[in-house]
N, C-alpha and C positions, 0 to 999 in steps of 0.2 A: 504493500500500500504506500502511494507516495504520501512524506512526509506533511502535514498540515498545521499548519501553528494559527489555530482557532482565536487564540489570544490576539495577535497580533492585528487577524482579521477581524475583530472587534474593534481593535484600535481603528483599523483604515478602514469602517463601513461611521466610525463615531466620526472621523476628521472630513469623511466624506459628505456626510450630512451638516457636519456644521458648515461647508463651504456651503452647501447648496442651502442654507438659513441666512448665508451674513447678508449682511445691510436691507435684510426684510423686516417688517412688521414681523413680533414673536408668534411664531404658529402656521409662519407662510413658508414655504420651499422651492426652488426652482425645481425642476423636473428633471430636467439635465442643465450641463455648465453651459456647452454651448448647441445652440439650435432646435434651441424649446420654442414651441407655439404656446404654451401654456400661461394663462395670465396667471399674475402672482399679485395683480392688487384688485381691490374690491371684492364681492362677496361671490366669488365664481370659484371654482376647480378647488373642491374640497378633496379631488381624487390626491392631491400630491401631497398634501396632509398625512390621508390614511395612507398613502405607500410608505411615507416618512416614520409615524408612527408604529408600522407594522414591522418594518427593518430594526427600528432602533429598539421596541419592545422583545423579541426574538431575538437578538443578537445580545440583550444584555446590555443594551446604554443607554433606554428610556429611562434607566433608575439612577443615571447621574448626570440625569438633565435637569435644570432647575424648575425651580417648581414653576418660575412665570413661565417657561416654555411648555410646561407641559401644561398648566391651565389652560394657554394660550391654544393649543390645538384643541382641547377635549371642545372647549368653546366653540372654536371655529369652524367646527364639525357638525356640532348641536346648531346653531345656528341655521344650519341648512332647514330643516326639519319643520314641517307646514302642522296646523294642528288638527290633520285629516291622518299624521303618520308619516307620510312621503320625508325623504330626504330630497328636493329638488335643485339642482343644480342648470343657473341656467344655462350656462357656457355649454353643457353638455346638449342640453334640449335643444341648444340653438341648431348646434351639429347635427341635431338626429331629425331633423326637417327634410323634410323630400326634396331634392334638388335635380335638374337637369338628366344626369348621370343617373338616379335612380327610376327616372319616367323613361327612360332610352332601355334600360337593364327588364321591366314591365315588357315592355313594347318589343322585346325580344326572344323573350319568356324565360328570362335568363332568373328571374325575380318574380315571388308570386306575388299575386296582390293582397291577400291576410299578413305576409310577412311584413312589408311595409306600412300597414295598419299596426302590427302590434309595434313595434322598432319603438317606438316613444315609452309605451307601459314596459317591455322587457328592461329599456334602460333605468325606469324609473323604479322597477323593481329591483333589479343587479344592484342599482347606487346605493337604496336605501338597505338592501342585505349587505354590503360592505361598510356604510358608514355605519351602522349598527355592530356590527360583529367585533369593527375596531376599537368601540368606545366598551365593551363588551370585557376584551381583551386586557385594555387597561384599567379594568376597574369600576366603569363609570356604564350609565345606561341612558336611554332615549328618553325625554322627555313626557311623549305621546307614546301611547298602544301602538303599535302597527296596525296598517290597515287589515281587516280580514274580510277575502274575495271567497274562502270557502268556510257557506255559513249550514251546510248540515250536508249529510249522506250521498243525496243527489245533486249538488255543487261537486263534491270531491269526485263523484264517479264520471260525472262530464268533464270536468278540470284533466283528469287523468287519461281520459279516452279519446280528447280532442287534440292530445299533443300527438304526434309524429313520431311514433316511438322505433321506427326504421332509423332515425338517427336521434341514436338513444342520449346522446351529449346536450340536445337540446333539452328532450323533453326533461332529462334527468337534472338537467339546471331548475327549469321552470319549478318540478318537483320541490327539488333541493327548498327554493326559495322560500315553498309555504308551510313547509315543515318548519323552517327555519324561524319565520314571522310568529307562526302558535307557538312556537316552542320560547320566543321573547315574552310574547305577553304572559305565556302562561308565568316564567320566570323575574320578570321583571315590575310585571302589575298584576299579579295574582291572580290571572285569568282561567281559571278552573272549570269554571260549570262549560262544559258542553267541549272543551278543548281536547282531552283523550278521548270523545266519541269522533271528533274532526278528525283527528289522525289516524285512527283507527282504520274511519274510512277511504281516507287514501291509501294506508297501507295495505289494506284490503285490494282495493282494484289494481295496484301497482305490482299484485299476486300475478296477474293475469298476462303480464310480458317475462316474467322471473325463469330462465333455462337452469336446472340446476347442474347441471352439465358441467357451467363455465361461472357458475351463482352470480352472474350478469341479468338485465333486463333489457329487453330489446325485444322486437318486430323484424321480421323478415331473415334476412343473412347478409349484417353488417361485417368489414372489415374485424380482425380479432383488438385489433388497436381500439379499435372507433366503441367493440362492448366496454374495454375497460374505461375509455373515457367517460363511457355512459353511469357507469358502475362508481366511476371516482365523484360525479355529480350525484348521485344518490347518497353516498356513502356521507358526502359533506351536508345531507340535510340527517343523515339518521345519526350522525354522531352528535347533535344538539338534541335531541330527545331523549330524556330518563326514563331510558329502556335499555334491557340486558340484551348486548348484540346478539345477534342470530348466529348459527353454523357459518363460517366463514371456511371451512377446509375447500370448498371446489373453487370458492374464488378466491382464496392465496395459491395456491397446486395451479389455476391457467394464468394467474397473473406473474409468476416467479417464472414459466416457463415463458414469457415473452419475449422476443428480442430486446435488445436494449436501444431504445431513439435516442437517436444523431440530435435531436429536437430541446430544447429546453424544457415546451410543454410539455411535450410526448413523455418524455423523461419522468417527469415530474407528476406526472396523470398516476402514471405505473407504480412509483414510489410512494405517492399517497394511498393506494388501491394496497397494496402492503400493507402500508401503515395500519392503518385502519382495521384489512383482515387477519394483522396478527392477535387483532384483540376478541377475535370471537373462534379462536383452537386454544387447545393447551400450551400453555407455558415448556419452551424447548421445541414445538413444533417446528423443521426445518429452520430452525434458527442458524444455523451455518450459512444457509444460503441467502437467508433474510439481509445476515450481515454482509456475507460478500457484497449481494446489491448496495447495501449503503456504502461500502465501501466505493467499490464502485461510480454512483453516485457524486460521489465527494470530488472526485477524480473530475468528473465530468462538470459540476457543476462550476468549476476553480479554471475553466475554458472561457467563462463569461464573465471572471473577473477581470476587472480593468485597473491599470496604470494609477488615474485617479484616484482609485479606492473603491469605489463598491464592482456594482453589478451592471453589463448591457443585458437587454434584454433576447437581441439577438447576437452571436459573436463578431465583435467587431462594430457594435452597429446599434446606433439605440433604439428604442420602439417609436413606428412611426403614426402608427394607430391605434386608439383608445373607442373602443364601440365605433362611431361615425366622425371622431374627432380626428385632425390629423397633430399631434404631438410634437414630433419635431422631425428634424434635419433626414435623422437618420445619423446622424456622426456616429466614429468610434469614439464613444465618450458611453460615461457611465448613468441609467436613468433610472428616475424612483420604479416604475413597474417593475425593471430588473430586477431589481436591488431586493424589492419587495419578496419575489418572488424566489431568488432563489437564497436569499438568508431564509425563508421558509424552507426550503427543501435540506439546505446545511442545517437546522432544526432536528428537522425528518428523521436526518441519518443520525446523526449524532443519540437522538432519541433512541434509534433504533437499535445501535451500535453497544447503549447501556455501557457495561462496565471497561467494554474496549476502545470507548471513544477519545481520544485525544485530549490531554492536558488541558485545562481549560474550555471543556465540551461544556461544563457544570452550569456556565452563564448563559446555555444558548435554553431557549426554549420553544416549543414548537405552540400555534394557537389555530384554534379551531378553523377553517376556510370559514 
């Protein structure tokens, strides 16, 4: 295993983030150094916020930030948040507006026309389950209930049978998300009465794509990549529910036998589909090869560290798309989704790695998607 000195990479994901804070307002960040489209002043792009948060909380240096910085974000986040629940950002909505390019992509059937119908609710869902989950993370909760779109038995069953479950990464987000909303209120504003009959019945109909083959969900005969993507969006709404995981033995056994992605996400999909299915087998199950993977992993994921200090999102290359937003440049410079994403995955491993993780593994921690 090459050698990794986790410590150090705490120091340079900290010196990283303080570049991308200086001469802001406390609680603001750039996105990247150079060739951010991202605003950084007035009340827009909470996303660069929670990346910021999410790195620094998981790597261990949200707890030697000062307390005005970190007010300064929980705020800036809260903020966002309408008293219907929504976390609304408008810089994002602005982007997620039908433009030329989108009527052209219609008109060619390249694009369906429900898709571009929901494109504003998916964003508006995704933002408020990330700014939620982040304030969540560090301690803190949403002001408001979350909204709830599934209000008894025949909501969940239509909710669940109207998704697209041929490609199970969508539906399995959408999934993810309402699991995720009940499981806030139930937790955050004591929302009990009628809340485990709601998930019940989603998890009920969500019986009905379940292969126990590959213990994936899906329609039809997806890519083997594209179940476990599907499988890792599931996974991220059932680990916020206080419930005893299910049998995970078929979906650890085809997720370890997967090839390993060239891919960040790919990578990363597979890794968390692990993560997760090591907690519903016995303790020692295949754990040799658990670790290899993170080891592994580690290896891989130290490809998309950068010079400056943190993370690109692609190698070489920062992220140039956020939903319908265009981010930046593309430079090879280092950007918060990166950054975010794979000090989460260095979490992962290190988690996963327990007692053979590297010197200073102790301050990394891994938080809910």
């Amino acid at each position: 295993m090459m050698h990794i000195d986790v410590s150090a990479l705490n120091a340079s994901i900290s010196d990283w983030l303080r570049q991308m804070a200086e001469g802001l307002l406390p609680g603001r960040f750039r996105f990247c150094a150079k060739g951010s489209f991202v605003p950084v002043d007035g009340k827009v792009a909470q996303v660069s916020t929670c990346f910021a948060m999410k790195s620094a909380w998981q790597a261990g240096v949200w707890k030697h930030w000062s307390v005005k910085r970190c007010e300064a974000c929980v705020e800036f986040v809260k903020s966002f948040q309408t008293p219907e629940g929504w976390f609304k950002d408008p810089w994002l909505e602005t982007n997620a507006r039908l433009n030329f390019k989108d009527i052209a992509s219609l008109v060619l059937g390249r694009t369906g026309l429900q898709a571009l119908k929901n494109r504003k609710m998916n964003n508006l869902r995704a933002e408020t389950r990330q700014s939620v989950a982040t304030l969540l993370m560090v301690g803190k909760k949403p002001d408001h209930p979350l909204p709830q779109e599934i209000r008894d038995g025949d909501d969940a069953r239509k909710y669940i049978n109207a998704m697209d479950w041929s490609n199970p990464w969508g539906a399995g987000s959408h999934l993810s998300h309402q699991l995720f909303m009940l499981s806030v209120n139930r937790q955050c504003f004591d929302d009990l009465e009628g809340n485990k009959n709601l998930v019940d019945a989603l998890l009920q109909e969500l019986k009905r794509y379940y292969h126990p083959d590959t213990g994936t969900w899906y329609k039809g005969n997806p890519p083997d990549a594209i179940k476990i993507n599907g499988a890792m969006k599931v996974f991220s709404g059932l680990q916020w529910l206080y419930r005893p995981y299910p049998d995970t033995h078929a979906l650890l056994d085809f997720a370890l036998k997967q090839p390993f992605k060239s891919d960040g996400c790919g990578f990363l999909n597979r890794l968390f589909v692990v993560y997760q299915a090591q907690k519903g087998v016995e303790d020692g199950y295949r754990v040799r090869e658990i670790k290899k993977l993170a080891k592994d992993a580690l290896k891989r994921v130290m490809e998309f560290h950068q010079a400056d200090g943190g993370f690109s999102f692609y190698k070489n290359k920062s992220q140039t798309r956020y939903y319908y937003a265009s981010v930046s440049k593309g430079l090879p410079v280092s950007d918060l989704h990166g950054s975010a994403m794979f000090v989460w995955a260095i979490a992962l491993c290190l988690e996963l790695l327990g007692e053979d993780a590297p010197e200073g593994g102790e301050a990394w921690k891994a938080h809910k998607a």
